[in-house]
N, C-alpha and C positions, 0 to 999 in steps of 0.2 A: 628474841635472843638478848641477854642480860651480857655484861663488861667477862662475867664468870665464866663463857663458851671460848671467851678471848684471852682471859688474862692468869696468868697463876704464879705461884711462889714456889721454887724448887731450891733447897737447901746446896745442892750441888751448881745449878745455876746462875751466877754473877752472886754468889751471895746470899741467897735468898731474898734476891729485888724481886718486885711486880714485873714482870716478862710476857710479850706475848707469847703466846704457845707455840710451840715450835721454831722459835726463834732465841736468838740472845740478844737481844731489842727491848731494853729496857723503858719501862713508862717511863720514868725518870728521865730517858735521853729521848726520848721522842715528844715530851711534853716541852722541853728544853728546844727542840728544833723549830717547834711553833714560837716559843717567845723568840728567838732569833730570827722569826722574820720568814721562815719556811711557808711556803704554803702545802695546801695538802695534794696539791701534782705536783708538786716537786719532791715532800716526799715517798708518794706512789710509787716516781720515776724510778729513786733513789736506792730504793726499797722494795722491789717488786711479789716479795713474798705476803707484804702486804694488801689489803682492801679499804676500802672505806669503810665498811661495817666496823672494820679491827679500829681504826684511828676513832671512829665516834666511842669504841667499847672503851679506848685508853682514857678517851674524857669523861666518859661517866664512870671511870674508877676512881677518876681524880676528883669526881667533883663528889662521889660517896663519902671518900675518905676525908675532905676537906668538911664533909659535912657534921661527921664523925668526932672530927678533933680539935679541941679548942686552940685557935690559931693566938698567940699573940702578936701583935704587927709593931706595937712597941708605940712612943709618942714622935710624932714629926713637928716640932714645932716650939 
């Protein structure tokens, strides 16, 4: 099973942000609760419409898309 069983864009929904399915659970805000330090039992807990299969499906949408797009990160230094 591919990120696509899990994830979609619905014009009516938030916008048409990446969503899990059935949900109004944004990749956007659940990729955001990983960098803030969440783990993924705590968003299981948090979130029980969730699974694990869904949260790996949110990272390989993000890591498709990241792969897809030319990022600039800008100079540090």
């Amino acid at each position: 099973m591919g990120w696509r069983d899990h994830i979609h864009s619905d014009p009516e929904i938030l916008s048409g942000k990446p969503v899990v399915k059935g949900t109004r659970l944004s990749v956007e805000f659940l990729l955001g609760l990983f960098a803030a330090g969440w783990t993924e039992e705590q968003v299981l807990e948090n979130y029980p419409t969730l699974d694990a299969e869904t949260i790996r499906a949110v990272f390989a949408f993000a890591a498709e898309h990241v792969r897809e797009e030319s990022v600039s990160l800008g100079s540090h230094g």
